[in-house]
mmCIF file of the N, C-alpha and C atoms, coordinates in Angstrom:
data_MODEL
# 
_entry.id   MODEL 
# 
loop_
_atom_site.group_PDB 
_atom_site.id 
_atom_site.type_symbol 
_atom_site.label_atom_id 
_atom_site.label_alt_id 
_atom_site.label_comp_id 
_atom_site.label_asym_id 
_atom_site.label_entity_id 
_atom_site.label_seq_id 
_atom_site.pdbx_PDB_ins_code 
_atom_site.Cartn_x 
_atom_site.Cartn_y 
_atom_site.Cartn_z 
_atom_site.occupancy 
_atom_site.B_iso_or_equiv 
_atom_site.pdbx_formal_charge 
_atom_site.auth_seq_id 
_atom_site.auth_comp_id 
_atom_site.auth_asym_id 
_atom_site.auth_atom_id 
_atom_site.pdbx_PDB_model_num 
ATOM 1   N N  . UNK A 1 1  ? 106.885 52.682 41.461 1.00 0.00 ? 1  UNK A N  1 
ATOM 2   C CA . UNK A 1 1  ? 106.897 51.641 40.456 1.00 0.00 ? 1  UNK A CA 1 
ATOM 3   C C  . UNK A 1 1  ? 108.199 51.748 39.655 1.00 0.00 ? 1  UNK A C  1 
ATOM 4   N N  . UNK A 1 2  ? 108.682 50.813 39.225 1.00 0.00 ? 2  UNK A N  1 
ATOM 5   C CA . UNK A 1 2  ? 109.997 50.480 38.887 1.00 0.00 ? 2  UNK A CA 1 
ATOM 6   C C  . UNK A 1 2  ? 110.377 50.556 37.305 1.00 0.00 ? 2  UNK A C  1 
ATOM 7   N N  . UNK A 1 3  ? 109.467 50.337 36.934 1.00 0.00 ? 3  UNK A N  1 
ATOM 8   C CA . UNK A 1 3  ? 108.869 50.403 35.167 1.00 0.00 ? 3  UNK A CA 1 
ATOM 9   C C  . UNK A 1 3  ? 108.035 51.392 34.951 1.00 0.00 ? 3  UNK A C  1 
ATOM 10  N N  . UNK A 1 4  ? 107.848 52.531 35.586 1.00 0.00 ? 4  UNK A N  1 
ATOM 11  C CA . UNK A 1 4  ? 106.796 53.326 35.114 1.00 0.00 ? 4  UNK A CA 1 
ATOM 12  C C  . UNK A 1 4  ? 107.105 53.978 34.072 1.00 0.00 ? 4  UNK A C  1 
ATOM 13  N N  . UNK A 1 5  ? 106.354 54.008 32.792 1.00 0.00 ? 5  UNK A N  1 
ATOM 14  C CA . UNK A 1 5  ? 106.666 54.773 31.366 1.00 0.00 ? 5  UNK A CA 1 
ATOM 15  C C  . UNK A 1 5  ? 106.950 56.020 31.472 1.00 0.00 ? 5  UNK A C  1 
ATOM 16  N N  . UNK A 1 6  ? 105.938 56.834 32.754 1.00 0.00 ? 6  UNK A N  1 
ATOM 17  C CA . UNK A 1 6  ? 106.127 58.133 32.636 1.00 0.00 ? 6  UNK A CA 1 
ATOM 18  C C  . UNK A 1 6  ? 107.245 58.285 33.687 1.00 0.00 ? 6  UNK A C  1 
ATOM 19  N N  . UNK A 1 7  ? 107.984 57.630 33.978 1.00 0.00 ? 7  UNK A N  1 
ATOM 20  C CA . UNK A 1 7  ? 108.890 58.018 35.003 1.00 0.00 ? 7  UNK A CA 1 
ATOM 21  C C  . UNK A 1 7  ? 110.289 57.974 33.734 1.00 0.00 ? 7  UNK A C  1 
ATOM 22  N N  . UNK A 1 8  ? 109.847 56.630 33.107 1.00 0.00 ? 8  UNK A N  1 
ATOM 23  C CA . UNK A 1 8  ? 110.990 56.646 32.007 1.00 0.00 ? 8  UNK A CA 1 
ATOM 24  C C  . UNK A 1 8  ? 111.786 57.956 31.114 1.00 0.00 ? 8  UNK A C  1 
ATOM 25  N N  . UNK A 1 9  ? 109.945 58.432 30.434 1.00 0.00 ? 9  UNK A N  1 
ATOM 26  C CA . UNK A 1 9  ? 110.300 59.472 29.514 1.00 0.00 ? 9  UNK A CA 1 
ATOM 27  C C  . UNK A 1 9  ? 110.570 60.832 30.202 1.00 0.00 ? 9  UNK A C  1 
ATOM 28  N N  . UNK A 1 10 ? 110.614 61.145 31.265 1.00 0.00 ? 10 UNK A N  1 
ATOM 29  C CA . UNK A 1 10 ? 110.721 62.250 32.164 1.00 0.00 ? 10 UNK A CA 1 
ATOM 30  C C  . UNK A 1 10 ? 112.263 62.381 32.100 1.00 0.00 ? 10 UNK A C  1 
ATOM 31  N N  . UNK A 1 11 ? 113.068 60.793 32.248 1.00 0.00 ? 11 UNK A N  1 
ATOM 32  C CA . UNK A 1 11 ? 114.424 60.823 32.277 1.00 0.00 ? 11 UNK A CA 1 
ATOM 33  C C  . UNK A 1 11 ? 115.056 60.862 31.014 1.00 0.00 ? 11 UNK A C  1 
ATOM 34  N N  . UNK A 1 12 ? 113.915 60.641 29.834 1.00 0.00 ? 12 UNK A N  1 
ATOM 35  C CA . UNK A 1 12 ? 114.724 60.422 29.122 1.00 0.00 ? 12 UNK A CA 1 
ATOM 36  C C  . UNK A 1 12 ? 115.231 59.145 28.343 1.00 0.00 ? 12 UNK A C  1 
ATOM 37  N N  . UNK A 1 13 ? 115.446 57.628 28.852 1.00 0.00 ? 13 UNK A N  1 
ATOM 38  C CA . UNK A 1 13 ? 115.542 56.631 28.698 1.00 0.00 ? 13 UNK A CA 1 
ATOM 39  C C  . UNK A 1 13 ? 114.589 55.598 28.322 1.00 0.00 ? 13 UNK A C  1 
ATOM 40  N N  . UNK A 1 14 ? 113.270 56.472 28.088 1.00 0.00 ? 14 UNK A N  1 
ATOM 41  C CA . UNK A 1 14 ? 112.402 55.178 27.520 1.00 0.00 ? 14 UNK A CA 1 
ATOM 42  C C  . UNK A 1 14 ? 112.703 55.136 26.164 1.00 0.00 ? 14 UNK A C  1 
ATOM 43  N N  . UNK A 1 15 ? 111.324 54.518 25.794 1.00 0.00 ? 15 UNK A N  1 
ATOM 44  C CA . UNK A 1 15 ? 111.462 53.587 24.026 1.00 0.00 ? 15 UNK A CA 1 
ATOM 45  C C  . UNK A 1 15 ? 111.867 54.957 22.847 1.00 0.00 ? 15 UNK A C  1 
ATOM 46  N N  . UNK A 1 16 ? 111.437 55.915 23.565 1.00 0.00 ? 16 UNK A N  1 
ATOM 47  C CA . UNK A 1 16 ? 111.315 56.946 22.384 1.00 0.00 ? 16 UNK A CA 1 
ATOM 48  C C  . UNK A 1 16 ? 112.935 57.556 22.231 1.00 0.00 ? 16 UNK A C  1 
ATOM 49  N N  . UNK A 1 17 ? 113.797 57.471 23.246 1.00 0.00 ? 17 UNK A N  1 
ATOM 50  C CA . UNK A 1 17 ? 115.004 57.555 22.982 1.00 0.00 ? 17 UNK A CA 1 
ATOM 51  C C  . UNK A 1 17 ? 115.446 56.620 22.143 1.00 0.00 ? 17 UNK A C  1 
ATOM 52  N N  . UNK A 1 18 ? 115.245 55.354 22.774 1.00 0.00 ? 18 UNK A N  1 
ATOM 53  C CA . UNK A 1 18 ? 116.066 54.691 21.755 1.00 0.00 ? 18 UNK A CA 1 
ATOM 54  C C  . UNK A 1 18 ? 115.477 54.148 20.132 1.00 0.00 ? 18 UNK A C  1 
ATOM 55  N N  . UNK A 1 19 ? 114.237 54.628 20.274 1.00 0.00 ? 19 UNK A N  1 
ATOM 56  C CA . UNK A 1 19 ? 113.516 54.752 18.293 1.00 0.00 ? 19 UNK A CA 1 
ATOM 57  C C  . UNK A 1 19 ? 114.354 55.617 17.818 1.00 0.00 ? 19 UNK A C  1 
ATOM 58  N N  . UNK A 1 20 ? 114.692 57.098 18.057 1.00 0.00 ? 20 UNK A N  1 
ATOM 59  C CA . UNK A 1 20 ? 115.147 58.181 17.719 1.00 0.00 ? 20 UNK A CA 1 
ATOM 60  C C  . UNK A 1 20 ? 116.797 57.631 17.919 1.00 0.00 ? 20 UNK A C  1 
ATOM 61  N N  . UNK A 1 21 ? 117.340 57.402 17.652 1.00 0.00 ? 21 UNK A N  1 
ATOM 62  C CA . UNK A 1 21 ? 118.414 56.308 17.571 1.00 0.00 ? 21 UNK A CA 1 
ATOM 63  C C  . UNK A 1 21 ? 118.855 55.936 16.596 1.00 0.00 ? 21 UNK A C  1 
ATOM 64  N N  . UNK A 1 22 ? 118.485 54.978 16.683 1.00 0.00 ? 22 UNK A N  1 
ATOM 65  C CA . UNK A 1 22 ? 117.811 53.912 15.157 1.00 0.00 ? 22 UNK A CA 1 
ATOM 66  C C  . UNK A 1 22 ? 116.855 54.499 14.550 1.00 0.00 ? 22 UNK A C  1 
ATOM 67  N N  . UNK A 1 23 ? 116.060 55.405 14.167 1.00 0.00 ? 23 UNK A N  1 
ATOM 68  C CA . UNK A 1 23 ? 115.889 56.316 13.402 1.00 0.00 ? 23 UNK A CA 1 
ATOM 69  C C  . UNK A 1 23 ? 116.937 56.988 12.341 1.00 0.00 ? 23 UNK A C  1 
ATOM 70  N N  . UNK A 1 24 ? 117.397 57.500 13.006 1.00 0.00 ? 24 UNK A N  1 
ATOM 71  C CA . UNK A 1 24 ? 118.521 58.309 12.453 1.00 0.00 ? 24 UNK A CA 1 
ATOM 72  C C  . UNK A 1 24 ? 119.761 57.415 12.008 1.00 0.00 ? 24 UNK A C  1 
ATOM 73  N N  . UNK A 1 25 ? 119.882 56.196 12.253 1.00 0.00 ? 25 UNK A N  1 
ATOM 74  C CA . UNK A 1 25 ? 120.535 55.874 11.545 1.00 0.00 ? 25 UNK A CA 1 
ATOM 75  C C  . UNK A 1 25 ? 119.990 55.068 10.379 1.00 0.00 ? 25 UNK A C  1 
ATOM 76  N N  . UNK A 1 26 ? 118.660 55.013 10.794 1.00 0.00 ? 26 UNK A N  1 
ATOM 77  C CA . UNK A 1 26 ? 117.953 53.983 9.259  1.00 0.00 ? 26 UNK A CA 1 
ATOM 78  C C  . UNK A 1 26 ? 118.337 55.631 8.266  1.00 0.00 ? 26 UNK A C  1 
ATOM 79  N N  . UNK A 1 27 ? 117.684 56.696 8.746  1.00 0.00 ? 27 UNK A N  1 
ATOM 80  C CA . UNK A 1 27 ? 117.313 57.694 8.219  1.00 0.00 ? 27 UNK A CA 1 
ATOM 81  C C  . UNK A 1 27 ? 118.806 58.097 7.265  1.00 0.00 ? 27 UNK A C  1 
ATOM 82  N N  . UNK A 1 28 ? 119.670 57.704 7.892  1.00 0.00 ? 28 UNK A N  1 
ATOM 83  C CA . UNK A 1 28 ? 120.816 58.524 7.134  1.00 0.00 ? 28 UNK A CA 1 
ATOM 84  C C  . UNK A 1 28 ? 121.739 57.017 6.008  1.00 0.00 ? 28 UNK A C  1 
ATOM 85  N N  . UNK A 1 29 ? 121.461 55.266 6.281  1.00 0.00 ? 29 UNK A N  1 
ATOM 86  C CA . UNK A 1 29 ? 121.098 54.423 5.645  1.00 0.00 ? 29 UNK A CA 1 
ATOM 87  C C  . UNK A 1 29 ? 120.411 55.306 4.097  1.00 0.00 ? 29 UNK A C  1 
ATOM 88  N N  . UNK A 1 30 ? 119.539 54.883 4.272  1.00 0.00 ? 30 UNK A N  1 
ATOM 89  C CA . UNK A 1 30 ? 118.591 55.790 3.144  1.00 0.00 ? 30 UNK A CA 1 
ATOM 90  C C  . UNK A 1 30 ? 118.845 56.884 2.486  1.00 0.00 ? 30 UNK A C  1 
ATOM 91  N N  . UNK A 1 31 ? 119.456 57.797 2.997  1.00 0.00 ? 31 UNK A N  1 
ATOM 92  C CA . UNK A 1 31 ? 120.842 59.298 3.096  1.00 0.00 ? 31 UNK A CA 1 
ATOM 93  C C  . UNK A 1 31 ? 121.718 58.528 1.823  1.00 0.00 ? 31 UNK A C  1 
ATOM 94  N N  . UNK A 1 32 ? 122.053 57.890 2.614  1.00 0.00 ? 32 UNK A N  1 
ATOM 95  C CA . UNK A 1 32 ? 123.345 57.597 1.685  1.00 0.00 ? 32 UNK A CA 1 
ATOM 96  C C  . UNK A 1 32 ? 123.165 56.752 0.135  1.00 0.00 ? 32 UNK A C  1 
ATOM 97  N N  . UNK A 1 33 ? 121.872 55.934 0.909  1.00 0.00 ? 33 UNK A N  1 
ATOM 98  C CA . UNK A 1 33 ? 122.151 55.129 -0.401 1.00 0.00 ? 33 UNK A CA 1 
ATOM 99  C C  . UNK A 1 33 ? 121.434 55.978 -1.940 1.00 0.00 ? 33 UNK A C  1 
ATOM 100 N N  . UNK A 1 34 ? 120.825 57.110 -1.512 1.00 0.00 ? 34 UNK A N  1 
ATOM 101 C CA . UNK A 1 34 ? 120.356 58.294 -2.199 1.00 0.00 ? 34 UNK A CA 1 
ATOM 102 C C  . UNK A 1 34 ? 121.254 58.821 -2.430 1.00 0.00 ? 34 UNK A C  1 
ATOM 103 N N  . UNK A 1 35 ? 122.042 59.334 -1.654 1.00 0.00 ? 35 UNK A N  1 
ATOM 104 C CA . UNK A 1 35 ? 123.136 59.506 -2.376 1.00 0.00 ? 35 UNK A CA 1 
ATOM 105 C C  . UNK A 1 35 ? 124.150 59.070 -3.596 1.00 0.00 ? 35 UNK A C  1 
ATOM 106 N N  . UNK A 1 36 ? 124.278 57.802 -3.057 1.00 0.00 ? 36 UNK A N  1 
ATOM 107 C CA . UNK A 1 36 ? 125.054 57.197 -4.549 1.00 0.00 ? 36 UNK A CA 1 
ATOM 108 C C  . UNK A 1 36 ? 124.246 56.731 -5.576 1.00 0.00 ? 36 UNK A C  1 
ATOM 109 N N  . UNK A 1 37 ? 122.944 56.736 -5.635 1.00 0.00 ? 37 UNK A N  1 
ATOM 110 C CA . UNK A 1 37 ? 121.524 56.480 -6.396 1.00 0.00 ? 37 UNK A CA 1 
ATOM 111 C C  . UNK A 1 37 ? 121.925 57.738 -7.692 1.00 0.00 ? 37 UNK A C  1 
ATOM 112 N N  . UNK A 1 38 ? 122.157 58.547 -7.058 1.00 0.00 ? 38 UNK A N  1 
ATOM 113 C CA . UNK A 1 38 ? 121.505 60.231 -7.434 1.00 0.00 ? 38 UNK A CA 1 
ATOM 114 C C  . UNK A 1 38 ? 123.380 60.943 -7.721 1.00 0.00 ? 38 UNK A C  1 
ATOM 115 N N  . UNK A 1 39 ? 124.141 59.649 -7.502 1.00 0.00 ? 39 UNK A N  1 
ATOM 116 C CA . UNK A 1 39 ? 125.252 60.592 -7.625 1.00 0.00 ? 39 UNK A CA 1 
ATOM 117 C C  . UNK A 1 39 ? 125.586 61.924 -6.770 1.00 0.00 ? 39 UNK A C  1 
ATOM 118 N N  . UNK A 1 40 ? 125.291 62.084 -5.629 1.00 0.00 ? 40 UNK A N  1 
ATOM 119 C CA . UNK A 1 40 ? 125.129 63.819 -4.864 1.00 0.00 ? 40 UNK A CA 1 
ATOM 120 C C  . UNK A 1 40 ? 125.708 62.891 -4.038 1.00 0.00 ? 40 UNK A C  1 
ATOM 121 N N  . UNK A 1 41 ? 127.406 63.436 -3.668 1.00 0.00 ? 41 UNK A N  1 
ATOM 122 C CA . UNK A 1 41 ? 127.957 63.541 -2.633 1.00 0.00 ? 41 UNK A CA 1 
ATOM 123 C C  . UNK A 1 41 ? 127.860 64.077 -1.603 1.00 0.00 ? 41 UNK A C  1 
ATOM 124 N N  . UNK A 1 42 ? 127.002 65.162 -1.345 1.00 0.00 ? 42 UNK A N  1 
ATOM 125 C CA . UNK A 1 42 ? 126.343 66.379 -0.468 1.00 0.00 ? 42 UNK A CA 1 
ATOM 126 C C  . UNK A 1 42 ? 125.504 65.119 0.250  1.00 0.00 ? 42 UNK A C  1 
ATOM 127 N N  . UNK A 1 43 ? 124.995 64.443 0.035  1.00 0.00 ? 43 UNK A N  1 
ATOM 128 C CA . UNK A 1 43 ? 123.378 63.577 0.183  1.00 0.00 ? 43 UNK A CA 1 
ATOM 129 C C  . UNK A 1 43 ? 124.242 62.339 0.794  1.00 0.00 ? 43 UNK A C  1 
ATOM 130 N N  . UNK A 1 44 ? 125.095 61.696 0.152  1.00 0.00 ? 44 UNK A N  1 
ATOM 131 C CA . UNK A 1 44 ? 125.820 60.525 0.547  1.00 0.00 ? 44 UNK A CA 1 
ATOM 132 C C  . UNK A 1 44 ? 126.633 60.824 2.073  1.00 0.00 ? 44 UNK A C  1 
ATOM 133 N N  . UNK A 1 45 ? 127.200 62.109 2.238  1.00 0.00 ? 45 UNK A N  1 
ATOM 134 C CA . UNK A 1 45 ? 128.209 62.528 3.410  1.00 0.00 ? 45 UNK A CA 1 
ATOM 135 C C  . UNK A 1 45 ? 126.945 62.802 4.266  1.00 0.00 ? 45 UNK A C  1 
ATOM 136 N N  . UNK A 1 46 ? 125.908 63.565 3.864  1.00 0.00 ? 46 UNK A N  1 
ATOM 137 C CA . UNK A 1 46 ? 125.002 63.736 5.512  1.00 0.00 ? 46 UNK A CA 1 
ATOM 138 C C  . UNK A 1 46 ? 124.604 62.439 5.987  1.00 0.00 ? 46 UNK A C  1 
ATOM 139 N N  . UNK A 1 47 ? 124.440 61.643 4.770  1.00 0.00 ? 47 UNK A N  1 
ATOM 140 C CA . UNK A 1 47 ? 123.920 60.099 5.197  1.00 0.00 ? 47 UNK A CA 1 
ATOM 141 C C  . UNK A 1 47 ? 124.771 59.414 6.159  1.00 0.00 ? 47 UNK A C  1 
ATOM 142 N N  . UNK A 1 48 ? 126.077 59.553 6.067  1.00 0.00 ? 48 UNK A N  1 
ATOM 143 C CA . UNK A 1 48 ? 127.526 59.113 6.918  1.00 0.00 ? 48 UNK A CA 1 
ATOM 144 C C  . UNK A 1 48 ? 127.059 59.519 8.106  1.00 0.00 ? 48 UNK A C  1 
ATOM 145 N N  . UNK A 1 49 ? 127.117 60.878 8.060  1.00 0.00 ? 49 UNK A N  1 
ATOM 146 C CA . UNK A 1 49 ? 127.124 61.671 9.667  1.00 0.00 ? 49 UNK A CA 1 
ATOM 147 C C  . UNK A 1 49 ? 125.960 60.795 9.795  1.00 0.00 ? 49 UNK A C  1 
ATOM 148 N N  . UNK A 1 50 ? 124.582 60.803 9.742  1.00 0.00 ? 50 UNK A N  1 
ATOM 149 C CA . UNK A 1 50 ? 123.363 60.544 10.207 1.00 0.00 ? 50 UNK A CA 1 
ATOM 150 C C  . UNK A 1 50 ? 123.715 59.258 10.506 1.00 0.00 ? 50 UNK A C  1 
ATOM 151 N N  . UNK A 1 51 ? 124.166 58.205 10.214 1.00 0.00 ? 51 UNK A N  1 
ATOM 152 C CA . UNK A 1 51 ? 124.700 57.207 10.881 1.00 0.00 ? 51 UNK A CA 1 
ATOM 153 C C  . UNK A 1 51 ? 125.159 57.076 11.940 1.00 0.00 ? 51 UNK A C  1 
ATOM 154 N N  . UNK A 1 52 ? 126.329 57.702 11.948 1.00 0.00 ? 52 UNK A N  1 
ATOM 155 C CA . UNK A 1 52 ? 127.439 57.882 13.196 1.00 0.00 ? 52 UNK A CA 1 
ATOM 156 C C  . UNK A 1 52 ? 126.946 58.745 13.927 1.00 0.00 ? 52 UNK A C  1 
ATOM 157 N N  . UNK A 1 53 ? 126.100 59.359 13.807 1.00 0.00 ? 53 UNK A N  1 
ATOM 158 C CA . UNK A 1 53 ? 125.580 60.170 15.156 1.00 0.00 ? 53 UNK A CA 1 
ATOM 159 C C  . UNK A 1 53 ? 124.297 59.572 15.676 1.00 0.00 ? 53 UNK A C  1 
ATOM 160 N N  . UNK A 1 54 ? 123.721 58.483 14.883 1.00 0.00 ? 54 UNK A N  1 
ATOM 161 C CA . UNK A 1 54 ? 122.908 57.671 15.366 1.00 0.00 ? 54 UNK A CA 1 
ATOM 162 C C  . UNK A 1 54 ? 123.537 56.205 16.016 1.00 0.00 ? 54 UNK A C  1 
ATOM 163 N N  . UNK A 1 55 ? 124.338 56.353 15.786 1.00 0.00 ? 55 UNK A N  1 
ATOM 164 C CA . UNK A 1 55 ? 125.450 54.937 16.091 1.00 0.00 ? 55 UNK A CA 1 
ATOM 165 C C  . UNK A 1 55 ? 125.571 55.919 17.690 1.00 0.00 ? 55 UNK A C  1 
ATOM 166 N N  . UNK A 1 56 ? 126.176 56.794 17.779 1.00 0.00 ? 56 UNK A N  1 
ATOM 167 C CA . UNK A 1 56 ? 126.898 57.700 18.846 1.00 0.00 ? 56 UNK A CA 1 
ATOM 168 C C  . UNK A 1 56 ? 125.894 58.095 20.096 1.00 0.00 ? 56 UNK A C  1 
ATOM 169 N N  . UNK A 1 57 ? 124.820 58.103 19.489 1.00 0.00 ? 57 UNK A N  1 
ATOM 170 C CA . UNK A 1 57 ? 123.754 58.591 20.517 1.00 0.00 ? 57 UNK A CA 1 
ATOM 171 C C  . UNK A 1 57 ? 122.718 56.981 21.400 1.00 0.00 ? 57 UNK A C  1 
ATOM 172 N N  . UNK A 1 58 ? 122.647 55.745 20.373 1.00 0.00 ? 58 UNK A N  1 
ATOM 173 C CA . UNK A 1 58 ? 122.731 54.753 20.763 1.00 0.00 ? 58 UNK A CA 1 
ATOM 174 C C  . UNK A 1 58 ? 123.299 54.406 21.795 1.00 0.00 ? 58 UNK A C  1 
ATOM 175 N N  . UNK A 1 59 ? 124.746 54.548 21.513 1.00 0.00 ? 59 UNK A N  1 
ATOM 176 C CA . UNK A 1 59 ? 126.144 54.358 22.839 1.00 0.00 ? 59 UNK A CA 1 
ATOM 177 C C  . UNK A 1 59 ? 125.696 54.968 23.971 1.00 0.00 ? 59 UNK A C  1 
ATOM 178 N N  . UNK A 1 60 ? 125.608 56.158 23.396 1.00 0.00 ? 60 UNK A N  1 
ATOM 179 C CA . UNK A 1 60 ? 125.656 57.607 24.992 1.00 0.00 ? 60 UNK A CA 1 
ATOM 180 C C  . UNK A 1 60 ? 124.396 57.288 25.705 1.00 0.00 ? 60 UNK A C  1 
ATOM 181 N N  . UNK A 1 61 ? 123.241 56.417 25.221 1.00 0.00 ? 61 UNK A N  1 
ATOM 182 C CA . UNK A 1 61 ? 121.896 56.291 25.791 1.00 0.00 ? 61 UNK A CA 1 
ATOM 183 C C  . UNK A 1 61 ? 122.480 55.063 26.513 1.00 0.00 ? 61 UNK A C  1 
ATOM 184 N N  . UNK A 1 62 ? 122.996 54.070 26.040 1.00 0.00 ? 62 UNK A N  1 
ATOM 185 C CA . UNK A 1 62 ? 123.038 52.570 26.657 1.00 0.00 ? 62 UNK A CA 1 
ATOM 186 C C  . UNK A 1 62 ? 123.973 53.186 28.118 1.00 0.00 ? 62 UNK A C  1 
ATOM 187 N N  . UNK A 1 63 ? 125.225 53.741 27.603 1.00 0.00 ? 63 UNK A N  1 
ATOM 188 C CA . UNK A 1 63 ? 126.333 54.452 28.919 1.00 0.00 ? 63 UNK A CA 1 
ATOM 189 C C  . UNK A 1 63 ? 125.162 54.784 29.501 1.00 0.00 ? 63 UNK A C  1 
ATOM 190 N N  . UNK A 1 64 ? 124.675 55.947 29.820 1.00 0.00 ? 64 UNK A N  1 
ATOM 191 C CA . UNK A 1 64 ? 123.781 56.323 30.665 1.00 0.00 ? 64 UNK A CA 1 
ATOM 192 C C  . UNK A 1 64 ? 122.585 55.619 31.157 1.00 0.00 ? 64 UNK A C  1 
ATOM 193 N N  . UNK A 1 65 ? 122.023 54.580 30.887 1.00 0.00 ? 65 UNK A N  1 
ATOM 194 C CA . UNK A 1 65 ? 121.260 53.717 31.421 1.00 0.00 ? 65 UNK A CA 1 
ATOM 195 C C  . UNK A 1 65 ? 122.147 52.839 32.828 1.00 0.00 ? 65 UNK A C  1 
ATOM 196 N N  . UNK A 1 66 ? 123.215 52.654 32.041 1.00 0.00 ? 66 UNK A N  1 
ATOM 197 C CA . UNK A 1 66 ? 124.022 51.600 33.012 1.00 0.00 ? 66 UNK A CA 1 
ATOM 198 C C  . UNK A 1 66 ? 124.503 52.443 34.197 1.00 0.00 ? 66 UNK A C  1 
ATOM 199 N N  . UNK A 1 67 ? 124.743 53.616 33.875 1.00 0.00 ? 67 UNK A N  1 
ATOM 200 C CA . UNK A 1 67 ? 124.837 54.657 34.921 1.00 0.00 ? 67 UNK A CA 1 
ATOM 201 C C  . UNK A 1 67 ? 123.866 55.064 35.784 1.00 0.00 ? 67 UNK A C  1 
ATOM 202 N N  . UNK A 1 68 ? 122.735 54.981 35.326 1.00 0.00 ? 68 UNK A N  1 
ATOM 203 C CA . UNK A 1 68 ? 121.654 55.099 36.342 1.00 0.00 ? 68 UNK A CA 1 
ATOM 204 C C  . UNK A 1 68 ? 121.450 53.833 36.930 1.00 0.00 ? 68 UNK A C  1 
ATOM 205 N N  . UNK A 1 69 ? 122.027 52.812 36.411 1.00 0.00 ? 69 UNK A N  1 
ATOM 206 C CA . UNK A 1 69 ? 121.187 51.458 37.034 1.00 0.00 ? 69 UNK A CA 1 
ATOM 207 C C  . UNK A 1 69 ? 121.939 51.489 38.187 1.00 0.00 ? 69 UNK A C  1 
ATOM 208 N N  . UNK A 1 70 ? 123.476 51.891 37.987 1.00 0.00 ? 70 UNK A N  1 
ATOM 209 C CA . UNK A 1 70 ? 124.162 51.865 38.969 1.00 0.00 ? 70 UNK A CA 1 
ATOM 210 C C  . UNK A 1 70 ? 124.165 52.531 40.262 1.00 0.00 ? 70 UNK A C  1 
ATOM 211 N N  . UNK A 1 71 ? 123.838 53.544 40.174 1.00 0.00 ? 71 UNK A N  1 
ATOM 212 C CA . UNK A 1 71 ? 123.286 54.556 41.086 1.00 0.00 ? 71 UNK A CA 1 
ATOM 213 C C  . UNK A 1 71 ? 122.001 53.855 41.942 1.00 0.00 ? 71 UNK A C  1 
ATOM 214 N N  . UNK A 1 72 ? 121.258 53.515 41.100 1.00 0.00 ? 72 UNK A N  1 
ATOM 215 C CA . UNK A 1 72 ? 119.933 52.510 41.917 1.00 0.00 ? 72 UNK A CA 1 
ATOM 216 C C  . UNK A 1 72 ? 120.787 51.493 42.780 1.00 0.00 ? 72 UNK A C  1 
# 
């Protein structure tokens, strides 16, 4: 089967990759804006990273999908 969920998450590429994604970047959204809420630059900069590494891991999931499709 071509869609199988559990074949998905075995690889890696189902829904739960890409929640955890966008997670982390709502999560570090929220980071930041706590940050400048609260004045804590400490709180505002992890919020940055948590973005961009949710921005970054987004990318590296979509690359690698297209890479497997290709291979199929």
């Amino acid at each position: 089967m071509a869609n199988d969920p559990e074949e998905e998450n075995k690889k890696g590429t189902g829904l739960g990759g890409k929640i955890s994604g966008a997670a982390q970047v709502i999560i570090g959204e929220i980071e930041e804006i706590g940050g400048i809420l609260t004045a804590d630059p400490v709180t505002r900069a992890e919020g940055e990273l948590n973005v961009e590494i949710g921005k970054a891991r987004e990318e590296a999931e979509a690359g690698l999908e297209e890479s497997q499709d290709k291979e199929d």
